[in-house]
Every structure is written in C-alpha cells, then in structure tokens.
TORVEX-509347 format. One line per 10 residues: number of its first residue (from 0); their letters; for each residue x, y, z of N, C-alpha, C, O. Coordinates in Angstrom, 2 decimals, decimal comma. Each point is the difference from the previous one (the first is absolute). Example, Ala and Ser with C-alpha at 12.3 -4.5 7.8 and 13.67 -1.06 7.14 Angstrom:
2
0) as) 13,19:-5,69:7,80:-0,89:1,19:0,00:0,90:1,20:0,00:1,04:-0,02:0,66 ~ -1,39:1,07:-1,38:0,82:1,19:0,06:-0,77:1,09:0,73:0,51:1,11:0,17
end
This chain:
99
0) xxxxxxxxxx) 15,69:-12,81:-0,92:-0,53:-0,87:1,03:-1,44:-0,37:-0,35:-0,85:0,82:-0,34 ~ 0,71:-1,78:0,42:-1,22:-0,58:-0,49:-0,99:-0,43:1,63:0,43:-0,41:1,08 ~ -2,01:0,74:-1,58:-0,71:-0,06:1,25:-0,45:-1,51:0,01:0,23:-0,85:-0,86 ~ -0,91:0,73:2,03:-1,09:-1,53:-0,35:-1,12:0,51:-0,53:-0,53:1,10:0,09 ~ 0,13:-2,52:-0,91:-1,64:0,55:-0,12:-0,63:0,06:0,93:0,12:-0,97:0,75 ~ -0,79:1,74:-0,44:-1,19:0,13:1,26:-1,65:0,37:-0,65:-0,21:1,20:-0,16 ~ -0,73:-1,98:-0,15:-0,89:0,52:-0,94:-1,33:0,86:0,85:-0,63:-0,50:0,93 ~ 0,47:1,51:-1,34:-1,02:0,67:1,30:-0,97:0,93:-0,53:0,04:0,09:-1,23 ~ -0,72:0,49:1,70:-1,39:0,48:-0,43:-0,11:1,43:0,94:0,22:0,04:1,21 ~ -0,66:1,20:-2,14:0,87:1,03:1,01:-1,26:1,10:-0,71:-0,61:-0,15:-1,06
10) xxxxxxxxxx) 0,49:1,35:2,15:-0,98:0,99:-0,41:1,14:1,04:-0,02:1,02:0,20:0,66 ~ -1,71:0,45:-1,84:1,17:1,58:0,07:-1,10:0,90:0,01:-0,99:-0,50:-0,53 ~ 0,81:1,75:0,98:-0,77:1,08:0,10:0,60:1,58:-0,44:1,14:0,43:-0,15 ~ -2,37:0,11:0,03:0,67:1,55:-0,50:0,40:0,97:0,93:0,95:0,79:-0,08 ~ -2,21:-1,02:1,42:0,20:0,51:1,42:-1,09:-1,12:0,75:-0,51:-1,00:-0,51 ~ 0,32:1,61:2,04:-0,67:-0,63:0,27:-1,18:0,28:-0,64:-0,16:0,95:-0,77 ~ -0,90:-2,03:1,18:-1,45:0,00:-0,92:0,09:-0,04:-1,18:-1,04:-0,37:-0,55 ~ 2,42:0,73:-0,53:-0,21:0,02:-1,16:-0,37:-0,92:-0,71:-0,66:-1,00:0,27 ~ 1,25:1,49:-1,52:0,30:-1,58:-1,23:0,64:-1,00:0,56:1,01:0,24:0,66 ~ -1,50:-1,58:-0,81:0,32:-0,97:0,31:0,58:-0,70:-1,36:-0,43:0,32:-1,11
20) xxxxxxxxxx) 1,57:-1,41:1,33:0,29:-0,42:-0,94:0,79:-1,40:0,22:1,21:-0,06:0,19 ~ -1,95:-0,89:-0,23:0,12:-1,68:0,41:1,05:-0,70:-1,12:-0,35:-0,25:-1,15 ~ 1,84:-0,07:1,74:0,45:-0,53:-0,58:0,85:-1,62:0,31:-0,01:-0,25:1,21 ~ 0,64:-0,73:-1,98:0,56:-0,79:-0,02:1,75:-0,12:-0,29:0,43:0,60:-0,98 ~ 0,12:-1,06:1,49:1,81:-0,10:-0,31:0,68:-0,78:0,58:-0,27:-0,35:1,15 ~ 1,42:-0,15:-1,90:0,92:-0,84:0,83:1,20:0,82:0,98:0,65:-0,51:0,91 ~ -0,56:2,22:-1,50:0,75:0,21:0,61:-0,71:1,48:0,63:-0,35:0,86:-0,81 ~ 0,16:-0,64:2,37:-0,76:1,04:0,63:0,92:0,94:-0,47:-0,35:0,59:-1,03 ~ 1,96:-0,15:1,74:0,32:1,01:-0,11:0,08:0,73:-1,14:-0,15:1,21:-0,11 ~ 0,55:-2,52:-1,25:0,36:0,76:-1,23:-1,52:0,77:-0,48:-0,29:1,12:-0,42
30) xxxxxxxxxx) -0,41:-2,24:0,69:-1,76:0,72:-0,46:-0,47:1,08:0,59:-0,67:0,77:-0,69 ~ 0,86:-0,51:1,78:-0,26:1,15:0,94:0,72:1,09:-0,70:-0,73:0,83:-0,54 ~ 2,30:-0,60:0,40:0,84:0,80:-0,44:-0,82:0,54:-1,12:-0,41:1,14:0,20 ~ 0,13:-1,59:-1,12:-0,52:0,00:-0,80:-1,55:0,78:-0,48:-0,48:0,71:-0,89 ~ 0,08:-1,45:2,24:-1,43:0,76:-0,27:0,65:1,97:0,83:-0,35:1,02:-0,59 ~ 0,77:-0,98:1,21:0,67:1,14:0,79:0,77:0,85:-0,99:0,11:1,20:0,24 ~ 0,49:-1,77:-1,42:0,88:1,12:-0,90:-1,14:0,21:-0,90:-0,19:1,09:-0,52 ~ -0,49:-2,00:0,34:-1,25:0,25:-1,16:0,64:-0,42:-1,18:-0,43:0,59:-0,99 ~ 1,47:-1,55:0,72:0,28:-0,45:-1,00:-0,73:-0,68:-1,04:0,46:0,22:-1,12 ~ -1,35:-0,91:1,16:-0,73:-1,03:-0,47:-1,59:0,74:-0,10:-0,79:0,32:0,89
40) xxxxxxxxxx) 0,74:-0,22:-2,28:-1,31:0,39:-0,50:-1,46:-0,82:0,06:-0,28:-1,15:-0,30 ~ -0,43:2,13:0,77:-1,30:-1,12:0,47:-0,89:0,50:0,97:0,37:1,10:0,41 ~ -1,35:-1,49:0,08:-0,82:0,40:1,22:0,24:0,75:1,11:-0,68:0,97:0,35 ~ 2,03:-1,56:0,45:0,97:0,60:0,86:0,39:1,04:-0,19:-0,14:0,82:0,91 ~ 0,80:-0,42:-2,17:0,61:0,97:-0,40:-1,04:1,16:0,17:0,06:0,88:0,85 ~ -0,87:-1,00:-1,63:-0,95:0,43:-0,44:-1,04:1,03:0,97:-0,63:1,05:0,06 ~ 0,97:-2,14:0,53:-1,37:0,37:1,99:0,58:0,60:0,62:-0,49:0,77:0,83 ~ 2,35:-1,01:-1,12:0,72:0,86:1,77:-0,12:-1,17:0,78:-0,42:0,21:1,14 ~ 0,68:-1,53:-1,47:-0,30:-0,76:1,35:1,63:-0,80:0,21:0,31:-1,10:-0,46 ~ 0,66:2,11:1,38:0,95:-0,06:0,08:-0,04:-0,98:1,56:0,56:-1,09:0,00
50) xxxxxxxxxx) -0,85:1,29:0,51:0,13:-0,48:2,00:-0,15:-1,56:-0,05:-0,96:-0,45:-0,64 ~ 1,61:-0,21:1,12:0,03:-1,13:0,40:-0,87:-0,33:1,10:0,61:-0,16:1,05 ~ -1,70:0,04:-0,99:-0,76:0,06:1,58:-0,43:-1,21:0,31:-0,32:-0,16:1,18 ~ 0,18:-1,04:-2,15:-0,55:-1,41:0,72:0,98:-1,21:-0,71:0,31:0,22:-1,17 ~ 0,20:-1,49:1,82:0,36:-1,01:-1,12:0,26:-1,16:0,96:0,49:-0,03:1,13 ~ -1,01:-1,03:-2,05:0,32:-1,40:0,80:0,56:-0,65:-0,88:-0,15:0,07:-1,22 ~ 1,16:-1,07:2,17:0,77:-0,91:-0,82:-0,46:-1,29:0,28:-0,43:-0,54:1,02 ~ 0,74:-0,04:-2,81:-0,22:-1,19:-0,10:0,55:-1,49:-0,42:0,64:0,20:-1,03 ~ -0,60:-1,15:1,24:1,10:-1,11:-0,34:-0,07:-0,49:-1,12:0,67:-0,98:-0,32 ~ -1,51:1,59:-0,49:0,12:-0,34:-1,57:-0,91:0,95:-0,60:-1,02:0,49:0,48
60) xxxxxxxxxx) 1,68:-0,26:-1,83:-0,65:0,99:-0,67:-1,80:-0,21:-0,35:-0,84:0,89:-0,17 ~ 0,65:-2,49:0,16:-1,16:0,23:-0,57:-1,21:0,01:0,92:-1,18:0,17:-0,30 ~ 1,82:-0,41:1,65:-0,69:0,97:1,08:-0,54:0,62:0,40:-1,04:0,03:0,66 ~ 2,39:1,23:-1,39:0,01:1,35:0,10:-1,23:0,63:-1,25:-0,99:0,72:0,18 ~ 1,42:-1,22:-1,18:-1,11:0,40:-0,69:-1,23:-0,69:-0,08:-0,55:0,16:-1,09 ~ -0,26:-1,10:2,12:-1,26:-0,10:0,40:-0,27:1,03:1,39:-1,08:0,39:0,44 ~ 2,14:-0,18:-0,05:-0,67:1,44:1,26:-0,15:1,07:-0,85:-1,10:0,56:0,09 ~ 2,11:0,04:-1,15:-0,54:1,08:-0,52:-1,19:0,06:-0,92:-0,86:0,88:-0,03 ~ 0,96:-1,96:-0,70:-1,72:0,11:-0,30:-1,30:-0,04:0,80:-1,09:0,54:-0,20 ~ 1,61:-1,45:1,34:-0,98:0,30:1,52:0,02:1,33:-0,26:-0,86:0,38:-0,80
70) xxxxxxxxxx) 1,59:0,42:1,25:0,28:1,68:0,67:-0,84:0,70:-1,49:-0,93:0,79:0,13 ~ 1,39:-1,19:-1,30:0,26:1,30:-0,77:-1,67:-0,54:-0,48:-0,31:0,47:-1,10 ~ -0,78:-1,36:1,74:-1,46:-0,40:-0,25:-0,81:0,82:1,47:-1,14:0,46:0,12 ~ 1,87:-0,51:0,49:-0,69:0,65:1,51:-0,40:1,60:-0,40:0,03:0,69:-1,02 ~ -0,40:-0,54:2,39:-0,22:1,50:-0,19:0,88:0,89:1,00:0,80:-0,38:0,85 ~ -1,19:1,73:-1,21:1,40:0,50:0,45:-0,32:0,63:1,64:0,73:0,72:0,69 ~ -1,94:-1,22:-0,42:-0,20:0,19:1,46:1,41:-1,00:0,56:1,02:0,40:0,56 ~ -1,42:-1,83:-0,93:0,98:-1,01:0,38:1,60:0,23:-0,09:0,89:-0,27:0,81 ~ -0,81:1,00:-2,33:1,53:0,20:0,46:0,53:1,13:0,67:1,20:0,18:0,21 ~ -2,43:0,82:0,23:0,61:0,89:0,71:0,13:-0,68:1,84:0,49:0,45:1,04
80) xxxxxxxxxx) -1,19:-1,64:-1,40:0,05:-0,61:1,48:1,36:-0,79:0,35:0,70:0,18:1,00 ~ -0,46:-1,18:-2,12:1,34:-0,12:-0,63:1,04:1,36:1,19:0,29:0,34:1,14 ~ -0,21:-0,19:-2,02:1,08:1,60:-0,10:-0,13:0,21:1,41:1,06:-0,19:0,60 ~ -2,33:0,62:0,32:0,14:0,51:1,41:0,58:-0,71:0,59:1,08:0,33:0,50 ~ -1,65:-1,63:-0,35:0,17:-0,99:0,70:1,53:-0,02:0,56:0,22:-0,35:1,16 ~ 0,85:0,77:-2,07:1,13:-0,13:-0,01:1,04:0,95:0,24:1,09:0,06:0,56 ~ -2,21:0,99:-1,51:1,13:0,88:-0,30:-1,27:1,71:0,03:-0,23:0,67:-1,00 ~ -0,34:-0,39:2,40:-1,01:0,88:0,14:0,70:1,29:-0,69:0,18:-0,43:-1,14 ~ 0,07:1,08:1,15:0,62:1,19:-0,30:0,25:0,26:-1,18:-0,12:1,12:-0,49 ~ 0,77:-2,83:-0,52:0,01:0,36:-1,25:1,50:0,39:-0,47:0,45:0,49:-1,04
90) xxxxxxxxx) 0,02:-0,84:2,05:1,50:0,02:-0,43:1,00:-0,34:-0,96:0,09:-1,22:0,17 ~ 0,78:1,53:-1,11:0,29:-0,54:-0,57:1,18:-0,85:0,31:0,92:0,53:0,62 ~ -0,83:-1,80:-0,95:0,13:-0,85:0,56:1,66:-0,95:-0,36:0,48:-1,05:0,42 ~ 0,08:2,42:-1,70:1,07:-0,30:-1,11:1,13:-0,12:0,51:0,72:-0,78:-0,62 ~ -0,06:1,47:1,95:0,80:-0,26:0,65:0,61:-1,49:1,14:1,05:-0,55:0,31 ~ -2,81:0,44:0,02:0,36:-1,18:0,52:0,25:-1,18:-0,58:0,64:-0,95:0,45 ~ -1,17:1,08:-1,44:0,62:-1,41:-0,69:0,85:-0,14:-0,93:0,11:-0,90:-0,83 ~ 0,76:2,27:1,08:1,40:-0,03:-1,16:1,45:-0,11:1,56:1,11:-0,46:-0,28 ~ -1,39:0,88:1,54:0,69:0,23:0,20:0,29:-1,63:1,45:1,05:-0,08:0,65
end
C-alpha cells in the first residue's frame, strides 16, 4: 500500500529538554519509524533522539524545506517553544500519527 506524499518538517528528541534534532520528509510515519528503531546512521542515531515531539505539515516539499532551515537557523529556546506550545509534556507523538 502506498502512502501520499505529505511533505513536513518534524523535531525528534532524546527526552524532554534533550537533543534536539530538526528534520525534513515526505513521509512522517516511515521517517519517524525510523528515527525510533535507530536504523539510519547519523546525528539521531547517535544523540538517542528517538521521540517524535513536534511536526508540521506542508503542501509542498520546498516549503517544507524553507521551515526547516528557518527551525534548524533558530535557537533552541524557540524550538523548545515550538514543542510546548503543542505538545508541553513532550510526548511522543509516534502513535498518533500512525494510527
């Protein structure tokens, strides 16, 4: 079964307050999965920044990747404001958008 593209811009974390880690994708759940098994070598892996805790969607990819360079130029006061704003507690957020 094949998904739609949906292109979106998404924070994964290690816990709360932790490592932050600003990313881009067309597909949330498979990318999320992903960052969560620790498959994919790299920063993520690396940090523990498994949790899905922030992500917005967008109607075209190249969008999506002018917010994450917004995000991933800010500071991380902002994306921890990001993150509350929405999602205070820090929840991870992997269920809701698979199910």
């Amino acid at each position: 079964m094949q998904r739609d593209f949906q292109p979106a811009v998404y924070i994964v974390a290690s816990a709360r307050n932790g490592t932050l880690y600003v990313g881009v994708t067309s597909d949330l759940p498979k990318r999320a999965f992903q960052h969560r098994e620790g498959v994919i070598d790299g920063f993520s892996k690396r940090y523990g920044c498994k949790r899905l805790v922030w992500f917005e969607l967008h109607s075209t990819m190249e969008h999506a990747i002018v917010r994450e360079k917004q995000l991933k130029g800010g500071s991380r006061k902002r994306k921890t404001a990001l993150i509350e704003a929405e999602n205070p507690l820090w929840d991870d957020l992997f269920e809701s958008i698979c199910g």
